[in-house]
N, C-alpha and C positions, 0 to 999 in steps of 0.2 A: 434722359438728362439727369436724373436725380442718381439712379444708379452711380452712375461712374464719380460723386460727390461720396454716396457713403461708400465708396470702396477706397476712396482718400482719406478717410476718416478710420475706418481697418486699419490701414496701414498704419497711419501714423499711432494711433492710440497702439498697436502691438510690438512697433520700435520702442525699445526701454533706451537709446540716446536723443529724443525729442526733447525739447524743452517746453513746457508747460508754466506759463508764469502763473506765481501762487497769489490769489486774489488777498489783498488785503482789507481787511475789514474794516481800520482807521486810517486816517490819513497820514503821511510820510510824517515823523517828525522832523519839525523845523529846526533849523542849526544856524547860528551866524559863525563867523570864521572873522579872528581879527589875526591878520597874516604875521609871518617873523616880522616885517619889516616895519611894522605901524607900531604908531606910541601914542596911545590916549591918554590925557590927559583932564580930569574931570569926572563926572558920573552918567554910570555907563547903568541903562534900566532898558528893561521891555518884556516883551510873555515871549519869549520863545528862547530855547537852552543857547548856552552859547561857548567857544570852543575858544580857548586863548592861547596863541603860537608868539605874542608880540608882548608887548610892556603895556599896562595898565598902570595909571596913576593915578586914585583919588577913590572911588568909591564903585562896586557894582552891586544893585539892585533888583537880582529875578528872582523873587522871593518864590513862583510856582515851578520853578526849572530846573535846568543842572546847566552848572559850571565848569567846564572842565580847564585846566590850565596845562597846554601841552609839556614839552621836553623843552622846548625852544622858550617859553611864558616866563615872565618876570611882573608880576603883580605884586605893589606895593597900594593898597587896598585894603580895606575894611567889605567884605564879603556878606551878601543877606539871598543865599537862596536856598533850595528844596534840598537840593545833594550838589557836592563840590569836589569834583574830583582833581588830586593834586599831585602832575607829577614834575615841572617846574619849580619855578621858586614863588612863593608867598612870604611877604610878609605885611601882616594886616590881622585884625578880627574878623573871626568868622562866625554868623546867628545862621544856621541851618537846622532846617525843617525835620530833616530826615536823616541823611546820614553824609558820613564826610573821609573818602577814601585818599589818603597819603601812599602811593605808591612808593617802591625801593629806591627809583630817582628821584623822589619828590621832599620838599622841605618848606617847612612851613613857620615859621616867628611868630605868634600872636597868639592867642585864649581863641577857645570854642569853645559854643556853648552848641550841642545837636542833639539825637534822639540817639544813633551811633555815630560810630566811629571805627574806621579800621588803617592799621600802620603797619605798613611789610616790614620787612625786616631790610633795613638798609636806608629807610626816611628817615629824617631829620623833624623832630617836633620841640619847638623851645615855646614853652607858653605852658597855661592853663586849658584844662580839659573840665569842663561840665558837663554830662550824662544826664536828660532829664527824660522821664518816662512819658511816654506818649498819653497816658491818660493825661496828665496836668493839664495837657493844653488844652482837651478836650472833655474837662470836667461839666461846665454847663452844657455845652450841648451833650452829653451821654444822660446828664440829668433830665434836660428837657423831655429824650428819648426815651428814660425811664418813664416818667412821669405822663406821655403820653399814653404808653404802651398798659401804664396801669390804668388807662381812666377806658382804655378801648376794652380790654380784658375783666373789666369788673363787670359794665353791662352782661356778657357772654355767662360771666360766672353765672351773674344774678338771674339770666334765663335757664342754664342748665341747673339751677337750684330749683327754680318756678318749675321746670319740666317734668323733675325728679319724684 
């Protein structure tokens, strides 16, 4: 009985047209979808990235995520998350974490303030650009880091001087 199981198992693993799904080792990420035809109005928050085909109005808040604003997207918004990708219309401020891509169909009215920034050739960007270096934000914690690291490594010194 077992036979004729690994000789299905031959087969298959020695066809190169099988499909093998590829195990993922994280979990799918999560997406919300607000369609062409919906219009929020209000503030729009949560932890999970979110994909905009529709009109937003008033504020969105996923400061850990991405934003994307489709071809179809009209957000009139003041924008707070990780990365924000723009190939619709924006207009609003934008505070991102990380970085903030304006695609060739995409346009955008308002100040940024991010870590990057990238603009194809063919967006529209009317506003202010601020560029700020990823250490700023994470000046005390890098210090803390240091400051740990010196107090773990002076013991070690202090024994391999004792040893020496």
């Amino acid at each position: 009985m077992l036979q004729p199981a690994d000789n299905s198992k031959s087969q298959f693993s020695s066809n190169p047209n099988t499909y093998t799904p590829v195990k993922t080792v994280a979990p799918p990420l999560e997406q919300a979808t607000i369609g062409r035809s919906l219009v929020i109005k209000g503030e729009v928050s949560g932890s999970e990235s979110l994909y905009v085909d529709g009109r937003i109005e008033g504020t969105i808040n996923l400061s850990d995520n991405r934003v994307t604003i489709g071809r179809n997207g009209n957000v009139a918004a003041n924008i707070t998350a990780r990365e924000v990708v723009i190939m619709g219309k924006v207009t609003g401020n934008i505070q991102c974490s990380d970085r903030v891509d304006i695609r060739s169909e995409g346009s955008l009215t308002g100040d940024v303030i991010t870590q990057r920034i990238s603009v194809e050739d063919g967006a529209i960007l009317k506003g202010s650009v601020q560029v700020q270096a990823a250490e700023r934000k994470n000046d005390k914690s890098h210090n803390q880091n240091q400051a740990k690291s010196v107090s773990i490594d002076q013991p070690k010194a202090a024994a391999t001087a004792a040893g020496a």
